[in-house]
Backbone as CSV, one residue per row, in Angstrom:
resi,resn,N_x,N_y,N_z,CA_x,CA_y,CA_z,C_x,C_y,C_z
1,UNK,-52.720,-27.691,-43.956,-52.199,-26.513,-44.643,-53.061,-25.307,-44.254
2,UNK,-52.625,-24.433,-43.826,-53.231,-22.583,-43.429,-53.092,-22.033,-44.614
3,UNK,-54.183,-21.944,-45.053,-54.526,-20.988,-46.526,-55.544,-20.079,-45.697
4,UNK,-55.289,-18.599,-46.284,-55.632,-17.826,-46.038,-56.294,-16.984,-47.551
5,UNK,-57.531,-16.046,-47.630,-57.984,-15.342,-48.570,-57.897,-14.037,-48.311
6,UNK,-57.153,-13.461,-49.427,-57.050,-11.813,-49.076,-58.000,-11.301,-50.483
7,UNK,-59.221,-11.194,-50.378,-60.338,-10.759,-50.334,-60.376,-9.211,-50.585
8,UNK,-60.918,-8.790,-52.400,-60.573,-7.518,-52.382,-61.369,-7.206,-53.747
9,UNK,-61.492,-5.950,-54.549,-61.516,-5.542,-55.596,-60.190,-5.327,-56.380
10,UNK,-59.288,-4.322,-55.689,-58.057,-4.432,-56.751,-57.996,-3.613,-57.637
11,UNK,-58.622,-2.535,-57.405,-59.214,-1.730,-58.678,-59.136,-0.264,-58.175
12,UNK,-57.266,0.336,-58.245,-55.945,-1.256,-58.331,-55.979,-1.188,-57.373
13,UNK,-54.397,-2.237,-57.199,-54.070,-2.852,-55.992,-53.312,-1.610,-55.892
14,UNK,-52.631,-1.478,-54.407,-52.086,-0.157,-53.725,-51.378,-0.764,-53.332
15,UNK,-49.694,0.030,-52.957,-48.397,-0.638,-51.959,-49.485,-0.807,-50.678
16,UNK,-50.429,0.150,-49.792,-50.837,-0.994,-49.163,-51.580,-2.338,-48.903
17,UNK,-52.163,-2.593,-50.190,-52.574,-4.213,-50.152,-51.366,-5.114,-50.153
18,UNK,-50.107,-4.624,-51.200,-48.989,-5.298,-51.115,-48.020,-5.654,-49.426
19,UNK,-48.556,-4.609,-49.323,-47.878,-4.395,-47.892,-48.399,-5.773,-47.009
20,UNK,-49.827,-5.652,-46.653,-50.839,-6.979,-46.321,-50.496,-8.355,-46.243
21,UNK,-49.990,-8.166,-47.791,-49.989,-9.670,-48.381,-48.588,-10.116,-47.838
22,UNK,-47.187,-9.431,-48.266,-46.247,-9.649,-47.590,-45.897,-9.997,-45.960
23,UNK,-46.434,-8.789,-44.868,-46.375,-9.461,-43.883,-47.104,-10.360,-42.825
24,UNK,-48.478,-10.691,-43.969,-49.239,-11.947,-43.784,-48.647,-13.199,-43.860
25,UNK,-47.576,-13.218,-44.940,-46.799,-14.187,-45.789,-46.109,-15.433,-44.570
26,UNK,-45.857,-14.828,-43.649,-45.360,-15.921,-42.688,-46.103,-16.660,-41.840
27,UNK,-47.361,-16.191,-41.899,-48.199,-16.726,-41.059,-49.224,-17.845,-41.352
28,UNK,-49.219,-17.687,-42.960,-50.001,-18.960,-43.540,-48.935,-19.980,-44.784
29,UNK,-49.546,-20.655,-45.165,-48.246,-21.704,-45.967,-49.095,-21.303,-47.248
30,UNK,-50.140,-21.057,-47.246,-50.781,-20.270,-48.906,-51.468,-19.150,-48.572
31,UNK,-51.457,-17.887,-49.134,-52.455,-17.139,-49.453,-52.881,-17.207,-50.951
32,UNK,-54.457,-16.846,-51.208,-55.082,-16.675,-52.517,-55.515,-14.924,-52.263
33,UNK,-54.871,-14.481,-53.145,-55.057,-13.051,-53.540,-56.435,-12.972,-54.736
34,UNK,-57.344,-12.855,-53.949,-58.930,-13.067,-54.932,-59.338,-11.930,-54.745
35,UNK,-60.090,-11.460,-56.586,-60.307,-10.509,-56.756,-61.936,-11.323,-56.717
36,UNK,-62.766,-10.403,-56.285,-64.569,-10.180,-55.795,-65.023,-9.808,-56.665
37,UNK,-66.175,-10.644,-57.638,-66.442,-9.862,-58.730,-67.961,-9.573,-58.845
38,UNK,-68.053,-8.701,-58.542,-69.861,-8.229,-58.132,-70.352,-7.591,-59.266
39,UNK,-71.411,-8.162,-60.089,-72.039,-7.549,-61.215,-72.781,-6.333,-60.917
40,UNK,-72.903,-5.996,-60.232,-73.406,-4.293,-59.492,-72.855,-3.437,-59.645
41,UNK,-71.367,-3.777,-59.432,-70.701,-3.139,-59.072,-69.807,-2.297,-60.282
42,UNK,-69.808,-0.743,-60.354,-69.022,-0.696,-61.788,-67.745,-0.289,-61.387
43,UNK,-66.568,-1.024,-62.084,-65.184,-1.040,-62.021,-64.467,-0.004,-62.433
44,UNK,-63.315,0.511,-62.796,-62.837,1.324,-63.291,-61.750,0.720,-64.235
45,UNK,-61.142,-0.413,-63.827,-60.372,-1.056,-64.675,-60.823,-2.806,-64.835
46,UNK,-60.862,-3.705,-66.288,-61.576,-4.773,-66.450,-60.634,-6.119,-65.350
47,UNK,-61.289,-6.378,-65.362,-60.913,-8.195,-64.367,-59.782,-8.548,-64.776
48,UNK,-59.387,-8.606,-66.285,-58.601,-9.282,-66.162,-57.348,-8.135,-65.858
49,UNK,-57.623,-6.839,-66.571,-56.419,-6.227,-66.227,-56.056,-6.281,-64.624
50,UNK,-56.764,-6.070,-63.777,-56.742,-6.547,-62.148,-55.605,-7.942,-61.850
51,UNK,-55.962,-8.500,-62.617,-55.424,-10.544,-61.825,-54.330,-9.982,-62.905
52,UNK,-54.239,-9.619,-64.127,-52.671,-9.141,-64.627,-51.898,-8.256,-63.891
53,UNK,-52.509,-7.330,-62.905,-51.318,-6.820,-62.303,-51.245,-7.720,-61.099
54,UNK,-51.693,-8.409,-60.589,-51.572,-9.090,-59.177,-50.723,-9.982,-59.816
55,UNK,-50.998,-10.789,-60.920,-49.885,-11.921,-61.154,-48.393,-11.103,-61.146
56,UNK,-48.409,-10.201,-61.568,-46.813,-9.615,-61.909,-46.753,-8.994,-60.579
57,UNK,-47.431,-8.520,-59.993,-46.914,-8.227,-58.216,-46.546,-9.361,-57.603
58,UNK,-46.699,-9.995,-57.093,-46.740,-11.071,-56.715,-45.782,-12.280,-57.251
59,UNK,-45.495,-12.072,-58.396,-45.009,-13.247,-59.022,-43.834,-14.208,-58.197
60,UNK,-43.306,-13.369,-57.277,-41.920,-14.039,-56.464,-42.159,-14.237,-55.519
61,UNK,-43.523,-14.215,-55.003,-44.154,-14.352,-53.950,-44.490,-16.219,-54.085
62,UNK,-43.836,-17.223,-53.487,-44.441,-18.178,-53.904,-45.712,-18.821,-52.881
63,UNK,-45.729,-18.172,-51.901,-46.726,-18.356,-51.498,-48.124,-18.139,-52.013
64,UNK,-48.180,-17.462,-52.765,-49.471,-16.485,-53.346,-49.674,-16.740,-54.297
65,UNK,-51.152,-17.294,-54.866,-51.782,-17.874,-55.325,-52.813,-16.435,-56.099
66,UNK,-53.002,-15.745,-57.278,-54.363,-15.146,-57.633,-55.365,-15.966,-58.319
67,UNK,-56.480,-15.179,-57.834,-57.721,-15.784,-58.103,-58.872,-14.935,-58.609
68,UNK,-60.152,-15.177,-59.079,-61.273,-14.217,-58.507,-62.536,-15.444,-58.705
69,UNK,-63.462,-14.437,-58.230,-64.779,-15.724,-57.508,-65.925,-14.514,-57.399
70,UNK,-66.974,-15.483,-57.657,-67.996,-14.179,-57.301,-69.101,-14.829,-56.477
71,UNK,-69.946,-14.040,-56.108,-70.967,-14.096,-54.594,-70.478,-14.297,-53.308
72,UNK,-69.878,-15.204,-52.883,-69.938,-14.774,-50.978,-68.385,-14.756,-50.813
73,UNK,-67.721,-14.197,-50.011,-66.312,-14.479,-49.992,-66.134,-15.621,-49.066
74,UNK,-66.980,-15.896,-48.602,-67.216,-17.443,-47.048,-67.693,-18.690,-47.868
75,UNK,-68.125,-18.725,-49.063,-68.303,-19.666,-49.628,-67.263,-19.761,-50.590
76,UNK,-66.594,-19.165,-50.930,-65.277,-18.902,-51.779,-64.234,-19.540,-50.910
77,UNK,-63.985,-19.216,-49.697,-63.225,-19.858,-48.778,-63.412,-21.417,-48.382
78,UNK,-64.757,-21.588,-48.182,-65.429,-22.906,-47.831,-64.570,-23.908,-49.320
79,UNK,-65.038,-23.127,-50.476,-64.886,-24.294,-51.653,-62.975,-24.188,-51.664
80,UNK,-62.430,-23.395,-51.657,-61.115,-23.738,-51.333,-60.235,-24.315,-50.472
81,UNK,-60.937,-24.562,-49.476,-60.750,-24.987,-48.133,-59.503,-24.089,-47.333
82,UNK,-59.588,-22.836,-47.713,-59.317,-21.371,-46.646,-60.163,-21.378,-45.354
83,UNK,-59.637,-21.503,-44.438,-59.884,-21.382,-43.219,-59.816,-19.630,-42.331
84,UNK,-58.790,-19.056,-43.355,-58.325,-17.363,-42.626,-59.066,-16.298,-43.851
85,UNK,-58.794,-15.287,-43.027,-59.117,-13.990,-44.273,-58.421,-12.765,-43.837
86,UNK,-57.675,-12.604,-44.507,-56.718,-11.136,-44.571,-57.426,-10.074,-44.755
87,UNK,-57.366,-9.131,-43.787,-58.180,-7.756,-44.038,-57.070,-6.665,-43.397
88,UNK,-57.079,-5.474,-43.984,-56.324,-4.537,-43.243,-57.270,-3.495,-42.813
89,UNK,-56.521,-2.863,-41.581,-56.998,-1.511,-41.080,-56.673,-0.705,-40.702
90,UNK,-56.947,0.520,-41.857,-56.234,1.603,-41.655,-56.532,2.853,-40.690
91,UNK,-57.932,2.017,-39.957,-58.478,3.291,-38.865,-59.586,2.757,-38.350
92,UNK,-60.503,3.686,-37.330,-61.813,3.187,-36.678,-62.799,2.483,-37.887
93,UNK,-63.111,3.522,-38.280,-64.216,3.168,-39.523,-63.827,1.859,-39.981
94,UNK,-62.855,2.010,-40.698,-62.158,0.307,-40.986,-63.271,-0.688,-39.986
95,UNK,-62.318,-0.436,-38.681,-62.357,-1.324,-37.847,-64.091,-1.719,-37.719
96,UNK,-64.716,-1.151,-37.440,-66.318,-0.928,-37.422,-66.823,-1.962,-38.704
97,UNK,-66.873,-1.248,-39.472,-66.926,-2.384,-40.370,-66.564,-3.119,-40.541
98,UNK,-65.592,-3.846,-40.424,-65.015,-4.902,-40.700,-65.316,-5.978,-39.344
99,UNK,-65.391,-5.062,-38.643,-65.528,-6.213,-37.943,-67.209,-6.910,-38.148
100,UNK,-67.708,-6.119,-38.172,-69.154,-6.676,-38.464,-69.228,-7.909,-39.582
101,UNK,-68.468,-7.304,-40.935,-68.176,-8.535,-41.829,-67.988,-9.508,-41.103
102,UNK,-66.743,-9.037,-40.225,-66.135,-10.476,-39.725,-66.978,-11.184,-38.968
103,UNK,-67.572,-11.012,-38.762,-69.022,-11.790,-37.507,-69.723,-12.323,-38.018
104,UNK,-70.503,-11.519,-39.248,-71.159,-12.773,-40.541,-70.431,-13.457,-41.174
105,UNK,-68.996,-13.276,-41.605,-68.537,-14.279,-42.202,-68.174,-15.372,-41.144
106,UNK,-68.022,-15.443,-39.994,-67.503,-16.424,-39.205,-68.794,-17.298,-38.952
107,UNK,-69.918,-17.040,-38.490,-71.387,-17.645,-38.881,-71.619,-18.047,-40.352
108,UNK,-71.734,-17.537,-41.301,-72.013,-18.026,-42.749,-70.813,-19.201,-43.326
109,UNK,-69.267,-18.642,-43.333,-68.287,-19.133,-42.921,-68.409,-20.392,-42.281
110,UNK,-68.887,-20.951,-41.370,-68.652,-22.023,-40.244,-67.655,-21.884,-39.517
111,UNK,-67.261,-20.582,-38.959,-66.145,-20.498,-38.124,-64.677,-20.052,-39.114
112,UNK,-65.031,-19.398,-39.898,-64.633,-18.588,-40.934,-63.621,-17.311,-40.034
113,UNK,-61.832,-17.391,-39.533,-61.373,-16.498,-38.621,-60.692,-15.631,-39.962
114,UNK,-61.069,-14.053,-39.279,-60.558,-13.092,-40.171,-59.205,-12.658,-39.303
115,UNK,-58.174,-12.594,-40.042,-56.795,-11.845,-39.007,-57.022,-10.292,-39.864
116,UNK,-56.665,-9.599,-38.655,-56.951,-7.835,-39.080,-55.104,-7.862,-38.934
117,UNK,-54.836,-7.036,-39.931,-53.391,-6.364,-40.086,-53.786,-4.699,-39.755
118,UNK,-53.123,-4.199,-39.161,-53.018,-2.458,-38.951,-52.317,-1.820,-39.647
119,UNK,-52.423,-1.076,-40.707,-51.993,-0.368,-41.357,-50.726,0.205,-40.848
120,UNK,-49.360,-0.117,-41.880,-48.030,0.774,-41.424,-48.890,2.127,-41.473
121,UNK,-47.757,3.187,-40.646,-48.246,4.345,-40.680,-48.376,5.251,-42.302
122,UNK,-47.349,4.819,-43.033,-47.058,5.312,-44.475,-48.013,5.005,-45.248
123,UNK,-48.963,3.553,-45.253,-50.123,3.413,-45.791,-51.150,3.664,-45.680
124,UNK,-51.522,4.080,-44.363,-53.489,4.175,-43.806,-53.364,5.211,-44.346
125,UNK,-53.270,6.338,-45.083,-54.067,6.817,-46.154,-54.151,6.642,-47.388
126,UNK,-54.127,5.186,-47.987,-53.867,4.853,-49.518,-55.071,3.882,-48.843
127,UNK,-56.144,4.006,-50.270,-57.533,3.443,-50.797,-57.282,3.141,-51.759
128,UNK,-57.911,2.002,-52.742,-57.939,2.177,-54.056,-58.939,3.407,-54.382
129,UNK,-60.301,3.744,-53.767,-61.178,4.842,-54.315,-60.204,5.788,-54.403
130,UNK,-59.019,6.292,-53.616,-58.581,7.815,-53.603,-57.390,7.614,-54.700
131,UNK,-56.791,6.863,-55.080,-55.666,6.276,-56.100,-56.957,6.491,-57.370
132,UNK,-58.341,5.733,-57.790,-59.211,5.940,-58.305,-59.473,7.285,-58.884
133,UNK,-59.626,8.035,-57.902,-59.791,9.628,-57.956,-58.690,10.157,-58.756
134,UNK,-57.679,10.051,-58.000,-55.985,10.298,-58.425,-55.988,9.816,-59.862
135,UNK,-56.075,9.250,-60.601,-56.231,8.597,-61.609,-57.153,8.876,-62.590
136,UNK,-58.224,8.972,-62.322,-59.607,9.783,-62.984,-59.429,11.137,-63.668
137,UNK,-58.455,12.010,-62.356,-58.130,13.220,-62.375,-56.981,13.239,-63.325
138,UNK,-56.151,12.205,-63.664,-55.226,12.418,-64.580,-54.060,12.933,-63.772
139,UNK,-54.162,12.754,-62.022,-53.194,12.885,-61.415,-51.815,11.800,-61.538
140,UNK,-50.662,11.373,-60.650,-49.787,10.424,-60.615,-50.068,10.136,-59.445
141,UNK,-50.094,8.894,-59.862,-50.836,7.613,-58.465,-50.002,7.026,-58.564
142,UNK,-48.430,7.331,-59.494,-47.167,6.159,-58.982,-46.771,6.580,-57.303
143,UNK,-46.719,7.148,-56.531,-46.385,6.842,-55.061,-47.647,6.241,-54.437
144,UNK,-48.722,5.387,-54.948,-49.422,4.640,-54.054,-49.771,2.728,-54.834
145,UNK,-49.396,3.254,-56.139,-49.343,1.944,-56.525,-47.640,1.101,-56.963
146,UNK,-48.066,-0.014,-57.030,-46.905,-1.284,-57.264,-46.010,-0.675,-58.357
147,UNK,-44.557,-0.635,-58.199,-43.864,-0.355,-59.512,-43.894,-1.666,-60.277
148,UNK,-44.018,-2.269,-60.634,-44.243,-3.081,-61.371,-45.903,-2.876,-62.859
149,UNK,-46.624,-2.049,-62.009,-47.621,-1.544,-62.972,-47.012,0.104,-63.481
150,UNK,-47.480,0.258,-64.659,-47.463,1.595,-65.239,-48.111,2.260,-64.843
151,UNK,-47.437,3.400,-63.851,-47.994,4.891,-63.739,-49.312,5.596,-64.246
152,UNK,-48.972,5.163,-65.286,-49.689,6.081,-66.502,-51.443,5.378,-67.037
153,UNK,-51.485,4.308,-65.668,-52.620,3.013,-65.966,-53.731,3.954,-66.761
């Protein structure tokens, strides 16, 4: 079985993580949509509200599995027995980084393969930080997030 981890915060999720997950969807027989939960790190919205909107995104998705896990995302994979990792990229910088992840996780990992998706053109400028912002500001972040969540988060 090809299980794959799409590896994220979520905070929120954006049409482009949805985007990700969908046309990943044919390429593995499971994805786990896992939210990363780093005690450092301060959130803007709580854990569970996160895995509550992923369950209702997702819900008809039967491939897709949510989750969350905390410390390594390669040992998260290891104990699930995920072999892939879903990452998107919406530009150089992306790419730069990520790929570096991807090099320690494939060493820490044991051969841990990340597939990079390229951002449709309509998404590489949707972040959760700038939806974050959008949101903070008391702006409308309904054209970057899931209709299925309230606008008004």
């Amino acid at each position: 079985m090809k299980i794959a981890v799409f590896p994220g915060s979520f905070d929120p999720i954006t049409t482009g993580h949805v985007d990700l997950v969908k046309r990943s969807s044919p390429l593995f027989d499971k994805i786990v949509v896992a939210v990363g939960v780093n005690t450092q790190k301060k959130y803007l919205f709580p854990l569970e509200t996160r895995l509550g909107w992923l369950e209702k995104v997702f819900a008809n998705e039967p491939k897709v599995e949510v989750a969350s896990f905390e410390n390594l995302t390669a040992h998260y994979c290891q104990k699930i027995g995920a072999r892939y990792l879903i990452r998107g990229l919406r530009n150089a910088s992306d790419f730069d980084y990520e790929k570096t992840i991807s090099q320690l996780n494939d060493i820490v990992g044991d051969g841990l393969e990340t597939v990079f998706l390229i951002s449709r053109p309509e998404f590489s400028h949707i972040s959760s930080t700038i939806v974050r912002e959008i949101i903070k500001g008391e702006g409308d972040a309904s054209p970057f997030i899931p209709s299925e969540i309230d606008p008004k988060i």
